[in-house]
DRENGURO-559392 format. One line per field, with one value per residue (C-alpha): chain; x negated, y negated, z negated. Coordinates in steps of 0.2 Angstrom, whole numbers. Example, Ala and Ser with C-alpha at 12.3 -4.5 7.8 and 13.67 -1.06 7.14 Angstrom:
BEGIN
chaine = [A:A]
xx = [-62:-68]
yy = [22:5]
zz = [-39:-36]
***
This chain:
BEGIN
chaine = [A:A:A:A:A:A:A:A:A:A:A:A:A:A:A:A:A:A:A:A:A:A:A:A:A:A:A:A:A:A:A:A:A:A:A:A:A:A:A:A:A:A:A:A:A:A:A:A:A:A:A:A:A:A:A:A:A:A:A:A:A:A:A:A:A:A:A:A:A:A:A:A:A:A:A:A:A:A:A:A:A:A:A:A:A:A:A:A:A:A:A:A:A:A:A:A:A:A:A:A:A:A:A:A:A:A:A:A:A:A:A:A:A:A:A:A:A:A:A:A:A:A:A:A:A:A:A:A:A:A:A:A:A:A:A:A:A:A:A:A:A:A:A:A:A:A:A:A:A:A:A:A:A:A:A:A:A:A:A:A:A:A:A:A:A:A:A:A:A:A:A:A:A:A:A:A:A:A:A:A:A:A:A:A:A:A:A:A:A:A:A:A:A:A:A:A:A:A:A:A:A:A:A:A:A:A:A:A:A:A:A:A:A:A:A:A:A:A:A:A:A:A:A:A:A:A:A:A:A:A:A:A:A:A:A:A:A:A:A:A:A:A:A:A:A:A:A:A:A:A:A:A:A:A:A:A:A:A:A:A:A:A:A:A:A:A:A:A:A:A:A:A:A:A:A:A:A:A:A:A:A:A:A:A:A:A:A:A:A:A:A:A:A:A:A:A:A:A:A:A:A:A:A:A:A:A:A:A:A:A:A:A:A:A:A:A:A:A:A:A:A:A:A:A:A:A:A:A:A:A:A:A:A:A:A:A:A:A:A:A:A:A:A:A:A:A:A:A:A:A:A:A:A:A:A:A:A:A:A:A:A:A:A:A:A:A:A:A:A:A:A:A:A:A:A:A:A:A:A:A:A:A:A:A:A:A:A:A:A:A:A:A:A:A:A:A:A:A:A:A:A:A:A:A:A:A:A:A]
xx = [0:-7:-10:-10:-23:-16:-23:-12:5:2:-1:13:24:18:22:40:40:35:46:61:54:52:72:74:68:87:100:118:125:109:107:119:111:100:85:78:88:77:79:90:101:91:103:96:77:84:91:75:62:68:77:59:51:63:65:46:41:56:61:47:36:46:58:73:90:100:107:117:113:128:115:97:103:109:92:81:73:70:71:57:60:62:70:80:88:96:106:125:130:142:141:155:147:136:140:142:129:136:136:118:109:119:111:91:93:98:84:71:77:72:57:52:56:46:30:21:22:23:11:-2:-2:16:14:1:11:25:17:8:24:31:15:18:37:32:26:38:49:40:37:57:62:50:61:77:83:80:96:96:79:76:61:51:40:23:28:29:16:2:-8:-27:-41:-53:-67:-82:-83:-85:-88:-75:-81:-96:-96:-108:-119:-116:-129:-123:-122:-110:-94:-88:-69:-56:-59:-64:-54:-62:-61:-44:-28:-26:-9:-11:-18:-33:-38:-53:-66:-79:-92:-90:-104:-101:-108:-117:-105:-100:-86:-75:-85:-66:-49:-40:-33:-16:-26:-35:-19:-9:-22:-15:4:-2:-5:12:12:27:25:21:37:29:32:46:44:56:57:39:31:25:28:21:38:30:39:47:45:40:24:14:5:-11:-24:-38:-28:-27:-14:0:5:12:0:7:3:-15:-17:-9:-23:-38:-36:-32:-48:-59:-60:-50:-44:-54:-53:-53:-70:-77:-68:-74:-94:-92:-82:-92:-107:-125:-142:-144:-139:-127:-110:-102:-86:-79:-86:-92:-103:-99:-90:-71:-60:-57:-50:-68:-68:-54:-33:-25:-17:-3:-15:-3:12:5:-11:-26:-41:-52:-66:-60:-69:-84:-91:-80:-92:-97:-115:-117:-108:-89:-76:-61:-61:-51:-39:-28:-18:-19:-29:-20:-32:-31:-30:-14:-10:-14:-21:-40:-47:-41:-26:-12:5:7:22:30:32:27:36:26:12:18:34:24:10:20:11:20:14:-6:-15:-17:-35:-40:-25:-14:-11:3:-6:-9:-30:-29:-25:-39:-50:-59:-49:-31:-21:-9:1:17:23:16:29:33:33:35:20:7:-4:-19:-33:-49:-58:-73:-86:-93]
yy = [0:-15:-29:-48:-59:-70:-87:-82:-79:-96:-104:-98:-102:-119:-123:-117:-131:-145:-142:-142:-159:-165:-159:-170:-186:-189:-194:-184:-183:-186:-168:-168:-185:-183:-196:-192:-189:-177:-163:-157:-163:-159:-145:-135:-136:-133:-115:-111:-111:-98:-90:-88:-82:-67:-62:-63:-54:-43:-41:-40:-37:-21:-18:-21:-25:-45:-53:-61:-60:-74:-84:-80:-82:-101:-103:-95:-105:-124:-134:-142:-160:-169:-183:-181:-167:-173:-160:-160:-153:-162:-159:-150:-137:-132:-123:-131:-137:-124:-110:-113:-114:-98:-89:-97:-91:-72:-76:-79:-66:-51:-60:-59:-40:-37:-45:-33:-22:-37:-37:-49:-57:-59:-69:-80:-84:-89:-101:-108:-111:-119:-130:-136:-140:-149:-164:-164:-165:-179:-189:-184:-192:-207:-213:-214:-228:-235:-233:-215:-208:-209:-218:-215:-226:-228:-219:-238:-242:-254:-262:-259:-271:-264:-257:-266:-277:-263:-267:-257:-261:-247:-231:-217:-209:-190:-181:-168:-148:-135:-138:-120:-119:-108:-95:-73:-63:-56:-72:-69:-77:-90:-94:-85:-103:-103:-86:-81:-92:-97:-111:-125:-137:-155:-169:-184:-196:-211:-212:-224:-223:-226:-223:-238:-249:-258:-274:-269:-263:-278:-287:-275:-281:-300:-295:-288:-269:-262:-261:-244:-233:-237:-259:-269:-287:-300:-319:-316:-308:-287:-275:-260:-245:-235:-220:-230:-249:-259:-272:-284:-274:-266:-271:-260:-244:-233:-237:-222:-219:-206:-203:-212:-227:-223:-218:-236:-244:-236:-237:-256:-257:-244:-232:-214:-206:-191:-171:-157:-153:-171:-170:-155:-158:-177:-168:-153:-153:-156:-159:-140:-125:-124:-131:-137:-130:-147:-164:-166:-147:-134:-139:-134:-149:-162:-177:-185:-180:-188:-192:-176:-164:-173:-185:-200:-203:-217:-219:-229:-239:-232:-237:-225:-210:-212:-194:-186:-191:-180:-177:-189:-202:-204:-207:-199:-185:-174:-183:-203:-195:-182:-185:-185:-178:-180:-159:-151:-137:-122:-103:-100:-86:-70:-77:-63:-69:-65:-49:-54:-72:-72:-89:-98:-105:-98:-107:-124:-122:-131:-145:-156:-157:-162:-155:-164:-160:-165:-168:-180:-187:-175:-160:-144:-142:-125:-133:-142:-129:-133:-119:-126:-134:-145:-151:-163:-173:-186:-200:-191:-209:-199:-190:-196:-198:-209:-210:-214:-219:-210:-218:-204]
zz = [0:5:-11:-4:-11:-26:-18:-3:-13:-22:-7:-1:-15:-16:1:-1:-18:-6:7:-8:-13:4:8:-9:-3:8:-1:1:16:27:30:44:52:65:64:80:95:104:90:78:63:45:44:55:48:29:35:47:36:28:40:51:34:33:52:52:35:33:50:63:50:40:51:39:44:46:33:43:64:67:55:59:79:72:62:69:84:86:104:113:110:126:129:145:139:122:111:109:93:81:62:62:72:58:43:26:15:1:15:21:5:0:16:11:-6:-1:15:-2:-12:3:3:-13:-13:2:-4:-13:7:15:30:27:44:43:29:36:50:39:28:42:50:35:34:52:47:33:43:57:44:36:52:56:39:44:56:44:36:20:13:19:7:-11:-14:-31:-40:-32:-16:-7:7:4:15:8:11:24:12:23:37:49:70:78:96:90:101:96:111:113:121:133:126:124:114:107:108:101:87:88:86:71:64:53:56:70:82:98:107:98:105:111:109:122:126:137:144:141:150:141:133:124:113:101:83:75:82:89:75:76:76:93:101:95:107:121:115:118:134:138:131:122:104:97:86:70:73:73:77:68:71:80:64:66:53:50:48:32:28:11:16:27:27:37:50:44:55:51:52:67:79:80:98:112:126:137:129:124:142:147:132:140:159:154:147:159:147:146:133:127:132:122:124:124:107:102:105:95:81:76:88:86:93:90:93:81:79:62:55:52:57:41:39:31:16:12:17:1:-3:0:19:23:24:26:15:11:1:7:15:28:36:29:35:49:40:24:19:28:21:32:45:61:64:77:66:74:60:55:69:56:45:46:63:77:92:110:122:140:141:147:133:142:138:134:144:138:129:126:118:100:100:86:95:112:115:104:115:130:133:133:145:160:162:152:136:131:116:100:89:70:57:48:32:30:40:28:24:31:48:49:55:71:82:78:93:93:108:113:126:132:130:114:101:82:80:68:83:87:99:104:120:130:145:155]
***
């Protein structure tokens, strides 16, 4: 019989507390609201989370029999969020609020049976999934209203003073080398996307030292841009939409943006926006053989490093956290926002569909959608590992997502 490791179960379990607290922030009634249009209302995610854990632990993994099929068919799959095809639904086409916490509790209770046989990579998957959910969810709450969120004491945004002078016009010199991407298969856990790794040779490149800050892009705005998802101009002032209040635009954080936009930045400027592989050789490359396992070496990921694990609820200064540091000296490639690349998501060489979730990657490698590197402030620490991929549309505005430009 297999035994899971206890540091497993606990992360497990503490990611099921915080996505109960997150569900917490929203006031009655909200559940059935949907904050953005492209996805679904709250309900839906209060009933999957769950619902994936037991199809995926109990289910797939142990073959044990529906709860409830009428249920887990409702639950048990999200939608790609595009916006010219927006969902229908009404809230009266969902359950009640009584009759779906009902169906997670009984999801929790077979799981909770099931975990001493519980397949170990089952699990992982789960938890990892929840991770994932817990900042779509947060950047989804985000986007509500005020009125709609219960706002705690010291949970506010604050505009910080930029801890030094800085020069953000400084790029950083990469010389050219290989960039490993991807993980081995031997490696442990990892979505099928990450899989298998390989090397890639990499041109010599300069690249923006820090991400593109709101006061850089509010430059680009003069000149006729759109503003960003996170702004809202009033009486000719801009503020910054923090996810509890709003304040006076923070000019020395990074500027959150889709793709499309950071595109629209860089060509304006002569620049483009970086690849995967240009990323990958800045973040964890060096002028050896050997790559790092983060930017920083090969330490585990800590608060010291940088803004991620749901240390904040907003970003911070670009200038923050300069131990988090890559080898050739380029700031904040893990942590304060994503990174859009210019890559299309596509397969590594050798990819093979995960059979428990063949759709996972698969079902997005059309073209349409651009892989994401590094992490947020709300991204879990153990996505922060160098092989993880993350990927949306390119006019996709939600996203805690920032960028930074390359010269070939």
């Amino acid at each position: 019989m297999q035994v899971l490791s206890g540091r497993l179960l606990q992360e497990y379990e503490l990611a099921r507390q915080e996505s109960d607290r997150l569900f917490d922030i929203l006031k009655p009634g909200t559940l059935y609201e949907r904050p953005i249009a492209e996805r679904h209302r709250v309900i839906f995610y209060l009933g999957h989370l769950d619902c994936f854990d037991f199809i995926h632990i109990c289910q797939e993994g142990m073959g044990q029999k529906s709860l409830n099929g009428t249920f887990d068919s409702l639950f048990q799959a999200g939608i790609d969020p595009d916006s010219s095809q927006l969902p229908s639904d009404t809230p009266s086409d969902w359950p009640s609020l009584g009759t779906v916490q009902d169906y997670v509790q009984s999801c929790r209770r077979r799981v909770d049976q099931s975990m001493d046989e519980a397949p170990e990579d089952a699990l992982q998957l789960a938890l990892e999934h929840r991770l994932m959910h817990l900042e779509t969810l947060a950047y989804m709450f985000h986007n509500f209203p005020y009125d709609r969120k219960r706002i705690a004491d010291g949970q506010s945004s604050e505009a910080p003073s930029a801890t030094k002078p800085g020069q953000l016009s400084e790029w950083r010199q990469i010389p050219a080398g290989n960039a490993l991407l991807g993980r081995k298969k031997a490696d442990g856990f990892g979505w099928d996307n990450e899989f298998d790794q390989h090397s890639v040779s990499v041109p010599a490149f300069s690249i923006q030292r820090f991400p593109v800050t709101n006061g850089q892009y509010l430059e680009f705005v003069k000149q006729g841009a759109p503003i960003p998802n996170f702004w809202i101009e009033r009486n000719g002032n801009i503020f910054y939409r923090g996810m509890f209040n709003e304040i006076a635009l923070p000019l020395d954080w990074p500027v959150y943006v889709t793709k499309r936009e950071a595109e629209a930045y860089a060509q304006a400027h002569g620049f483009s926006v970086v690849s995967e592989a240009q990323y990958h050789r800045a973040a964890y490359g060096t002028n050896g053989p050997k790559s790092r396992t983060y930017p920083w070496g090969d330490s585990v990921p800590q608060a010291s490093f940088g803004n991620f694990d749901f240390r904040r609820w907003d970003p911070e200064a670009v200038f923050a956290a300069p131990q988090g540091n890559s080898f050739f000296g380029v700031a904040q490639l893990v942590g304060n926002g994503w990174e859009w690349t210019s890559t299309p998501f596509q397969p590594f060489p050798g990819f093979v569909p995960r059979a428990s979730y063949p759709g996972y990657s698969a079902n997005f490698f059309d073209g349409e959608h651009f892989v994401m590197k590094g992490a947020a402030s709300r991204t879990a620490a153990r996505l922060t590992r160098s092989s993880f991929r993350n990927w949306f549309r390119r006019d996709y505005p939600y996203m805690y997502a920032k960028f930074r430009c390359v010269q070939n």
